[in-house]
N, C-alpha and C positions, 0 to 999 in steps of 0.2 A: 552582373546584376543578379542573374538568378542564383549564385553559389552566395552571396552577402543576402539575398534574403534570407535561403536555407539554412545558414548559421546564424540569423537572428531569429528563426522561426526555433530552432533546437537552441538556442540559448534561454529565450520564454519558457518556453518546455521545463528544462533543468531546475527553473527559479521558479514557478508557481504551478507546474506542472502534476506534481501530487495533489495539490489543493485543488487545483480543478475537475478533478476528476472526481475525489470524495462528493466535492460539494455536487456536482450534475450527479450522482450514483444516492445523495442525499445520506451519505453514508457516518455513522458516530464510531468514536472510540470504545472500544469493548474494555471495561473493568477487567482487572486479573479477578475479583470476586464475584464476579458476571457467568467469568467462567476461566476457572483455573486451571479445568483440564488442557484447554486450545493453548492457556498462555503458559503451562509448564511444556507441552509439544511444542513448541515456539522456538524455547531456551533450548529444549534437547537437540533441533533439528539444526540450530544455529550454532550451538554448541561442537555436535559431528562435521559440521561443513566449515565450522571456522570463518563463521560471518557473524555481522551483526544481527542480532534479534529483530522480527518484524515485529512493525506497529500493527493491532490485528483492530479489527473496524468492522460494525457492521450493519449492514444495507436494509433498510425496512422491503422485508418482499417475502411472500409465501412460497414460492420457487426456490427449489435448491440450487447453489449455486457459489462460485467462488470469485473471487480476482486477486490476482497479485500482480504487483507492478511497482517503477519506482523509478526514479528519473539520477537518482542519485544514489551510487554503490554503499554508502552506508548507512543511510536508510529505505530497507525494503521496508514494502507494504504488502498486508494479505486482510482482504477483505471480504468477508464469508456473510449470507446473505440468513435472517431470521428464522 
């Protein structure tokens, strides 16, 4: 019982797992004209590692501060706070 909830608990995860996290973090998609420097660092750092590009996003907060995370290997998330 406990290994079939664990895989139903990490299967929820996988499929709405990003979305819940932006939405509690209150967090929007960052424009490339918002700021093109983070989303040309983005391309280059994805580019060297031979990954997908992140979605970059960001967090209403006077705090500096970062997240990255992602429940799914081809779409990472980084999201940097105002």
């Amino acid at each position: 019982v406990g290994i079939g909830f664990t895989a139903l608990v990490l299967a929820s995860l996988r499929v709405r797992g990003d979305d819940r996290i932006l939405q509690r973090l209150a967090a929007r998609p960052l424009p490339p004209a918002e700021a093109p420097f983070l989303h040309a660092a983005a391309e280059e750092y994805a580019r060297r590692l031979g990954s997908p590009k992140a979605q970059l996003y960001v967090i209403p907060s006077p705090s500096i501060n970062l997240a990255a995370f992602g429940f799914r290997r081809d779409e990472p998330i980084v999201a940097i706070t105002e």
